[in-house]
C-alpha positions, 0 to 999 in steps of 0.5 A, spaced: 222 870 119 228 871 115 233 865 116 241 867 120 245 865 115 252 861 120 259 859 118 262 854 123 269 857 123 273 851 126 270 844 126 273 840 131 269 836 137 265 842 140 263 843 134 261 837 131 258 834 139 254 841 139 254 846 134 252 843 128 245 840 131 243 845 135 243 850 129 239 845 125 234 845 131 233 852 132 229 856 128 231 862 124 238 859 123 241 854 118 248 852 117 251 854 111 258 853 111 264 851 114 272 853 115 276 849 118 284 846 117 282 839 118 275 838 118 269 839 113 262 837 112 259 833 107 254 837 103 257 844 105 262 848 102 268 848 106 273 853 106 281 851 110 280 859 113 275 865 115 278 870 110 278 864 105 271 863 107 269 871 107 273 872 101 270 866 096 264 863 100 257 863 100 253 869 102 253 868 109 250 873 115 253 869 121 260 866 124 260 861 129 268 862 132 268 855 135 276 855 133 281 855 140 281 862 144 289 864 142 286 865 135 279 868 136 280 875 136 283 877 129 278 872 126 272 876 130 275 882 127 276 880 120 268 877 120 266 883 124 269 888 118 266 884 112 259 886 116 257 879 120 254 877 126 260 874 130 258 868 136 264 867 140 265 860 143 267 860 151 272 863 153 271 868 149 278 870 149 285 869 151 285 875 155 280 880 158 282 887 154 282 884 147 275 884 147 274 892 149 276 893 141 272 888 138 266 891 143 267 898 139 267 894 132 261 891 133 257 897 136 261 902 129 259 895 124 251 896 127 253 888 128 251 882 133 258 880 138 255 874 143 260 872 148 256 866 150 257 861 156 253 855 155 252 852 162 248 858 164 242 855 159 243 849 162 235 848 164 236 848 172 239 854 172 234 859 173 230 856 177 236 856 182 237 863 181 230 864 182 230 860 188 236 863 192 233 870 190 229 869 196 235 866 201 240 868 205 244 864 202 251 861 208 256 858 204 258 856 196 262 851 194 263 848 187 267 841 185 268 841 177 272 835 176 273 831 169 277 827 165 281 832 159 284 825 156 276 824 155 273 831 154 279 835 150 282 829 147 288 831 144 288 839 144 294 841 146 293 848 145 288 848 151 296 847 155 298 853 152 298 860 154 291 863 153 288 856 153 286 856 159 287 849 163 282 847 167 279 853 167 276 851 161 272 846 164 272 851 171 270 857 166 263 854 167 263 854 173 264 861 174 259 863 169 253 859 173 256 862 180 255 869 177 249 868 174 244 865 180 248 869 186 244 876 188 251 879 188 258 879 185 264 875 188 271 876 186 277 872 187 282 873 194 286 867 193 287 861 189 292 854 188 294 853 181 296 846 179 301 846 173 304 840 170 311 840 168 310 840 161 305 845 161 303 853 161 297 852 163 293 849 170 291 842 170 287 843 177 286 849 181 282 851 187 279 859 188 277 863 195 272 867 193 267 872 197 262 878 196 262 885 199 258 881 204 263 877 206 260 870 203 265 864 203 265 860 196 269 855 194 271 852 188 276 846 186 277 844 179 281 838 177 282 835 170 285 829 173 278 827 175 277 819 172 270 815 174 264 819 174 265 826 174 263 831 178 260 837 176 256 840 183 255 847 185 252 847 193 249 853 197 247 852 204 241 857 205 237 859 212 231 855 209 236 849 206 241 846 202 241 847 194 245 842 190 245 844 182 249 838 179 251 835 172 253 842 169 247 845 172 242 840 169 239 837 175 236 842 182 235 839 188 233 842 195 235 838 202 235 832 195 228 833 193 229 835 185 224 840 183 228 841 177 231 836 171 231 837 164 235 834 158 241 838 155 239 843 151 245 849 152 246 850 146 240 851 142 239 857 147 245 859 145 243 859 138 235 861 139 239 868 143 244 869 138 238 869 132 234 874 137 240 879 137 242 879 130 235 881 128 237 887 131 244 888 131 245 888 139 251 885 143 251 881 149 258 880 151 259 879 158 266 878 161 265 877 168 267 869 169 273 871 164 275 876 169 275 871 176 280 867 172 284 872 170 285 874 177 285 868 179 292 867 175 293 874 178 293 872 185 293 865 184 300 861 188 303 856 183 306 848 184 309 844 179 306 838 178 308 831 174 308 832 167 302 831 163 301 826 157 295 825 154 
Protein backbone atom coordinates (compact mmCIF):
# COMPACT_ATOMS: atom_id res chain seq x y z
CA UNK A 1 0.00 0.00 0.00
CA UNK A 2 1.05 3.24 -1.01
CA UNK A 3 1.46 5.56 2.02
CA UNK A 4 -1.12 8.82 2.22
CA UNK A 5 1.30 11.48 2.59
CA UNK A 6 -0.93 14.29 5.10
CA UNK A 7 -0.02 17.91 6.24
CA UNK A 8 -2.06 18.93 9.25
CA UNK A 9 -3.04 22.58 8.13
CA UNK A 10 -3.68 24.42 11.68
CA UNK A 11 -2.19 22.89 14.60
CA UNK A 12 -4.28 23.83 17.74
CA UNK A 13 -6.06 21.56 20.44
CA UNK A 14 -8.01 19.42 18.00
CA UNK A 15 -5.26 18.54 16.34
CA UNK A 16 -2.60 17.99 18.66
CA UNK A 17 -5.78 15.62 21.11
CA UNK A 18 -6.91 13.90 18.00
CA UNK A 19 -5.29 14.13 14.73
CA UNK A 20 -1.57 13.67 15.23
CA UNK A 21 -2.17 10.13 16.95
CA UNK A 22 -5.05 8.73 14.85
CA UNK A 23 -2.81 9.40 11.86
CA UNK A 24 0.04 7.27 13.39
CA UNK A 25 -2.50 4.71 14.09
CA UNK A 26 -3.72 4.27 10.79
CA UNK A 27 -2.44 2.37 8.09
CA UNK A 28 -1.58 3.84 5.04
CA UNK A 29 -1.17 7.46 6.54
CA UNK A 30 1.55 9.07 7.79
CA UNK A 31 2.08 12.55 8.86
CA UNK A 32 4.63 14.48 7.05
CA UNK A 33 4.22 18.27 7.63
CA UNK A 34 2.47 20.75 9.32
CA UNK A 35 1.44 24.55 8.72
CA UNK A 36 0.34 26.48 11.41
CA UNK A 37 0.72 30.62 12.72
CA UNK A 38 1.65 29.40 16.21
CA UNK A 39 2.15 25.65 16.47
CA UNK A 40 5.04 23.12 15.21
CA UNK A 41 5.88 19.57 15.45
CA UNK A 42 9.30 18.58 16.75
CA UNK A 43 10.71 16.35 13.85
CA UNK A 44 8.28 18.03 11.21
CA UNK A 45 8.93 20.40 8.56
CA UNK A 46 6.58 23.46 9.64
CA UNK A 47 5.48 25.95 7.54
CA UNK A 48 3.40 29.38 9.04
CA UNK A 49 0.57 28.85 6.10
CA UNK A 50 -0.82 26.46 3.45
CA UNK A 51 0.35 28.23 0.54
CA UNK A 52 4.02 28.30 2.13
CA UNK A 53 3.65 24.86 2.70
CA UNK A 54 2.41 24.15 -1.16
CA UNK A 55 4.83 26.15 -2.25
CA UNK A 56 8.33 25.14 -0.62
CA UNK A 57 7.26 21.93 1.59
CA UNK A 58 7.62 18.27 1.28
CA UNK A 59 5.93 16.20 -1.25
CA UNK A 60 2.81 15.62 0.49
CA UNK A 61 -0.46 13.70 -1.00
CA UNK A 62 -2.76 15.17 1.49
CA UNK A 63 -4.16 18.16 3.69
CA UNK A 64 -5.89 17.84 7.05
CA UNK A 65 -7.82 21.42 7.38
CA UNK A 66 -8.12 21.48 11.04
CA UNK A 67 -7.88 25.51 10.91
CA UNK A 68 -11.38 27.44 12.05
CA UNK A 69 -14.39 27.26 9.89
CA UNK A 70 -13.95 31.08 8.70
CA UNK A 71 -11.02 30.39 7.13
CA UNK A 72 -11.39 26.86 5.34
CA UNK A 73 -12.85 27.37 1.98
CA UNK A 74 -9.74 29.40 0.13
CA UNK A 75 -7.40 26.89 2.17
CA UNK A 76 -9.56 23.66 0.76
CA UNK A 77 -9.56 25.51 -2.82
CA UNK A 78 -5.66 26.35 -3.08
CA UNK A 79 -4.91 22.43 -1.62
CA UNK A 80 -7.28 21.05 -4.31
CA UNK A 81 -5.54 23.17 -7.23
CA UNK A 82 -2.14 21.93 -6.25
CA UNK A 83 -3.84 18.52 -6.80
CA UNK A 84 -4.14 17.27 -3.16
CA UNK A 85 -6.52 15.11 -1.06
CA UNK A 86 -8.55 17.62 0.92
CA UNK A 87 -9.93 16.56 4.69
CA UNK A 88 -12.23 19.05 5.88
CA UNK A 89 -12.71 19.36 9.82
CA UNK A 90 -16.24 19.58 11.23
CA UNK A 91 -18.14 21.93 10.21
CA UNK A 92 -16.91 21.65 7.22
CA UNK A 93 -17.77 25.54 6.31
CA UNK A 94 -18.77 28.43 7.67
CA UNK A 95 -22.12 28.23 5.33
CA UNK A 96 -23.67 25.78 3.25
CA UNK A 97 -23.39 27.21 -0.53
CA UNK A 98 -19.63 27.58 -0.18
CA UNK A 99 -19.03 23.95 -0.25
CA UNK A 100 -20.94 23.51 -3.96
CA UNK A 101 -17.73 24.91 -5.79
CA UNK A 102 -15.23 23.01 -4.12
CA UNK A 103 -17.42 19.78 -4.87
CA UNK A 104 -16.78 20.83 -8.52
CA UNK A 105 -13.20 21.30 -7.79
CA UNK A 106 -12.53 17.97 -6.41
CA UNK A 107 -14.77 16.22 -8.82
CA UNK A 108 -12.49 18.56 -12.16
CA UNK A 109 -9.26 18.04 -9.99
CA UNK A 110 -9.99 13.55 -9.91
CA UNK A 111 -9.35 14.52 -6.12
CA UNK A 112 -10.70 13.39 -2.67
CA UNK A 113 -12.94 16.28 -0.64
CA UNK A 114 -14.24 14.47 2.85
CA UNK A 115 -16.18 16.35 4.97
CA UNK A 116 -15.89 14.30 8.02
CA UNK A 117 -18.26 14.43 11.14
CA UNK A 118 -16.53 12.23 13.75
CA UNK A 119 -19.22 11.41 16.22
CA UNK A 120 -20.77 9.07 13.78
CA UNK A 121 -17.46 6.65 13.91
CA UNK A 122 -18.11 6.66 17.52
CA UNK A 123 -18.34 2.84 18.22
CA UNK A 124 -22.28 2.41 19.47
CA UNK A 125 -23.47 4.43 16.50
CA UNK A 126 -24.19 1.86 14.10
CA UNK A 127 -25.48 -0.58 16.41
CA UNK A 128 -27.87 2.10 17.38
CA UNK A 129 -28.80 2.81 13.76
CA UNK A 130 -29.27 -0.77 13.44
CA UNK A 131 -31.29 -1.49 15.98
CA UNK A 132 -33.76 1.51 15.43
CA UNK A 133 -34.17 0.13 11.96
CA UNK A 134 -36.34 -2.53 13.38
CA UNK A 135 -38.73 -0.05 15.62
CA UNK A 136 -40.95 2.27 15.37
CA UNK A 137 -39.63 4.76 16.79
CA UNK A 138 -41.99 7.55 19.57
CA UNK A 139 -39.97 10.35 20.27
CA UNK A 140 -35.98 11.73 19.99
CA UNK A 141 -34.64 13.93 22.55
CA UNK A 142 -30.72 15.10 22.64
CA UNK A 143 -29.17 17.12 25.54
CA UNK A 144 -25.41 17.88 24.48
CA UNK A 145 -24.41 20.21 27.37
CA UNK A 146 -20.59 21.09 28.04
CA UNK A 147 -18.14 23.45 29.54
CA UNK A 148 -16.55 25.61 26.42
CA UNK A 149 -14.14 27.28 28.92
CA UNK A 150 -13.11 23.31 29.08
CA UNK A 151 -13.36 22.37 25.43
CA UNK A 152 -12.65 25.24 23.49
CA UNK A 153 -10.25 27.17 25.56
CA UNK A 154 -9.60 30.33 24.63
CA UNK A 155 -10.96 30.23 20.92
CA UNK A 156 -12.70 33.41 20.47
CA UNK A 157 -13.09 32.71 16.57
CA UNK A 158 -15.86 29.87 17.78
CA UNK A 159 -17.86 33.43 18.95
CA UNK A 160 -17.52 35.04 15.65
CA UNK A 161 -19.94 34.66 12.79
CA UNK A 162 -19.48 31.35 10.94
CA UNK A 163 -17.83 29.98 14.33
CA UNK A 164 -20.83 28.21 15.03
CA UNK A 165 -21.25 28.74 19.12
CA UNK A 166 -22.66 25.88 20.70
CA UNK A 167 -23.63 24.54 17.44
CA UNK A 168 -20.10 23.39 17.19
CA UNK A 169 -20.35 20.98 19.90
CA UNK A 170 -24.36 20.80 18.80
CA UNK A 171 -23.25 19.80 15.10
CA UNK A 172 -22.58 16.50 16.56
CA UNK A 173 -25.41 15.78 17.63
CA UNK A 174 -27.20 16.33 14.50
CA UNK A 175 -24.48 14.30 12.66
CA UNK A 176 -25.60 10.99 14.69
CA UNK A 177 -29.46 12.01 14.90
CA UNK A 178 -29.12 12.04 10.91
CA UNK A 179 -27.28 8.93 10.68
CA UNK A 180 -29.34 6.36 12.94
CA UNK A 181 -32.75 7.90 12.14
CA UNK A 182 -34.89 5.86 9.04
CA UNK A 183 -35.71 9.34 7.91
CA UNK A 184 -34.70 12.78 7.55
CA UNK A 185 -35.85 15.70 9.95
CA UNK A 186 -35.67 19.17 9.31
CA UNK A 187 -35.98 21.80 11.72
CA UNK A 188 -39.39 23.91 12.68
CA UNK A 189 -38.30 25.98 15.47
CA UNK A 190 -35.51 26.99 17.75
CA UNK A 191 -34.24 29.17 20.60
CA UNK A 192 -31.10 30.59 20.49
CA UNK A 193 -29.19 32.02 23.52
CA UNK A 194 -26.42 34.77 22.30
CA UNK A 195 -24.23 36.64 25.02
CA UNK A 196 -24.07 39.99 24.66
CA UNK A 197 -20.61 40.23 23.67
CA UNK A 198 -20.77 37.41 21.18
CA UNK A 199 -22.19 36.46 17.10
CA UNK A 200 -22.63 33.30 17.89
CA UNK A 201 -24.98 31.28 20.31
CA UNK A 202 -23.96 30.15 23.75
CA UNK A 203 -26.97 27.70 23.92
CA UNK A 204 -29.78 26.60 21.76
CA UNK A 205 -32.82 24.37 21.95
CA UNK A 206 -34.34 22.73 18.19
CA UNK A 207 -37.77 21.26 17.44
CA UNK A 208 -37.52 19.08 14.95
CA UNK A 209 -39.65 16.31 12.96
CA UNK A 210 -40.06 13.92 9.87
CA UNK A 211 -42.43 13.77 7.20
CA UNK A 212 -44.03 11.31 9.66
CA UNK A 213 -44.48 13.92 12.24
CA UNK A 214 -41.59 12.29 14.64
CA UNK A 215 -41.29 14.83 17.75
CA UNK A 216 -37.29 15.21 18.55
CA UNK A 217 -36.00 17.58 20.50
CA UNK A 218 -32.79 19.07 21.04
CA UNK A 219 -31.07 21.15 24.08
CA UNK A 220 -27.58 22.29 23.57
CA UNK A 221 -25.72 24.36 26.02
CA UNK A 222 -21.96 25.65 26.79
CA UNK A 223 -22.51 26.83 30.15
CA UNK A 224 -22.57 22.94 31.16
CA UNK A 225 -19.94 22.96 34.54
CA UNK A 226 -19.70 19.33 36.38
CA UNK A 227 -20.33 16.26 34.46
CA UNK A 228 -21.19 16.86 31.06
CA UNK A 229 -23.83 15.47 29.08
CA UNK A 230 -23.86 14.31 25.76
CA UNK A 231 -27.10 11.52 25.26
CA UNK A 232 -29.55 11.02 22.44
CA UNK A 233 -32.66 9.05 23.88
CA UNK A 234 -35.20 7.40 21.62
CA UNK A 235 -38.29 5.87 22.96
CA UNK A 236 -39.43 2.97 20.47
CA UNK A 237 -42.66 0.58 20.61
CA UNK A 238 -40.00 -2.22 21.99
CA UNK A 239 -37.93 0.09 24.56
CA UNK A 240 -36.02 2.83 25.28
CA UNK A 241 -32.58 3.45 23.36
CA UNK A 242 -29.98 5.91 25.44
CA UNK A 243 -26.72 6.59 23.16
CA UNK A 244 -24.50 8.42 25.40
CA UNK A 245 -20.76 9.77 26.10
CA UNK A 246 -20.91 11.12 22.41
CA UNK A 247 -22.25 8.00 21.27
CA UNK A 248 -19.80 5.83 22.99
CA UNK A 249 -22.01 3.82 25.29
CA UNK A 250 -25.60 2.15 24.02
CA UNK A 251 -28.19 1.07 26.30
CA UNK A 252 -31.77 -0.44 25.95
CA UNK A 253 -34.19 0.01 29.03
CA UNK A 254 -30.36 0.47 30.82
CA UNK A 255 -29.00 -2.91 29.76
CA UNK A 256 -25.59 -2.08 27.60
CA UNK A 257 -25.30 -3.98 24.58
CA UNK A 258 -22.68 -1.65 23.36
CA UNK A 259 -19.56 0.07 24.74
CA UNK A 260 -16.02 0.53 23.11
CA UNK A 261 -13.41 2.98 23.74
CA UNK A 262 -12.84 6.26 21.62
CA UNK A 263 -11.58 5.46 18.22
CA UNK A 264 -13.32 8.51 15.89
CA UNK A 265 -11.00 9.61 14.28
CA UNK A 266 -8.93 6.71 13.27
CA UNK A 267 -11.93 6.02 11.35
CA UNK A 268 -12.05 9.17 10.16
CA UNK A 269 -8.54 8.56 8.78
CA UNK A 270 -8.92 4.69 7.72
CA UNK A 271 -12.02 6.52 5.20
CA UNK A 272 -10.34 9.17 4.16
CA UNK A 273 -7.19 6.73 3.26
CA UNK A 274 -9.82 4.35 1.54
CA UNK A 275 -11.28 7.53 -0.86
CA UNK A 276 -8.03 9.06 -1.71
CA UNK A 277 -6.87 5.80 -3.13
CA UNK A 278 -9.41 6.36 -5.75
CA UNK A 279 -10.25 9.87 -5.93
CA UNK A 280 -13.81 9.81 -4.77
CA UNK A 281 -15.58 12.25 -2.22
CA UNK A 282 -17.94 12.01 0.58
CA UNK A 283 -18.97 15.23 1.60
CA UNK A 284 -22.16 15.11 3.27
CA UNK A 285 -23.77 18.60 4.24
CA UNK A 286 -26.96 17.27 6.02
CA UNK A 287 -26.09 18.17 9.76
CA UNK A 288 -24.37 21.79 8.43
CA UNK A 289 -28.03 22.19 6.74
CA UNK A 290 -30.24 21.87 10.52
CA UNK A 291 -28.19 24.39 11.56
CA UNK A 292 -28.49 26.71 9.06
CA UNK A 293 -32.23 26.53 9.26
CA UNK A 294 -31.85 26.61 12.62
CA UNK A 295 -30.40 30.14 12.60
CA UNK A 296 -32.82 30.75 9.73
CA UNK A 297 -35.96 29.89 11.91
CA UNK A 298 -34.17 30.33 15.14
CA UNK A 299 -35.99 33.17 17.87
CA UNK A 300 -32.98 34.95 19.29
CA UNK A 301 -32.45 36.48 23.28
CA UNK A 302 -29.55 38.07 24.52
CA UNK A 303 -27.97 36.65 27.50
CA UNK A 304 -25.12 37.93 30.15
CA UNK A 305 -21.84 38.47 28.37
CA UNK A 306 -19.41 35.77 28.19
CA UNK A 307 -15.72 35.78 29.49
CA UNK A 308 -13.72 33.09 29.15
Amino acid sequence: MTELRIAIVGFGKIARDQHVGAIAAVPGATLSAIASRNASLPGLPHFATIEELLEKGPPIDAVSLCTPPQVRRAQAAAALAAGKHVMLEKPPGAGVVELDPLIELAAEAKRTLFATWHSRHAPAVEPARQWLAERRIKSVHISWKEDVRVWHPGQSWIWEPGGLGVFDPGINALSILTKILPRPVFVTAAELAFPANCQAPIAANLTLTDIGGLPVTAEFDFRQTGPQSWDIVVDTDRGRMILSSGGARMAIDDKVLAEAPDEEYRGLYRRFVELAATGASDVDLTPLRLVADAFLLGKRTIVEPFVD
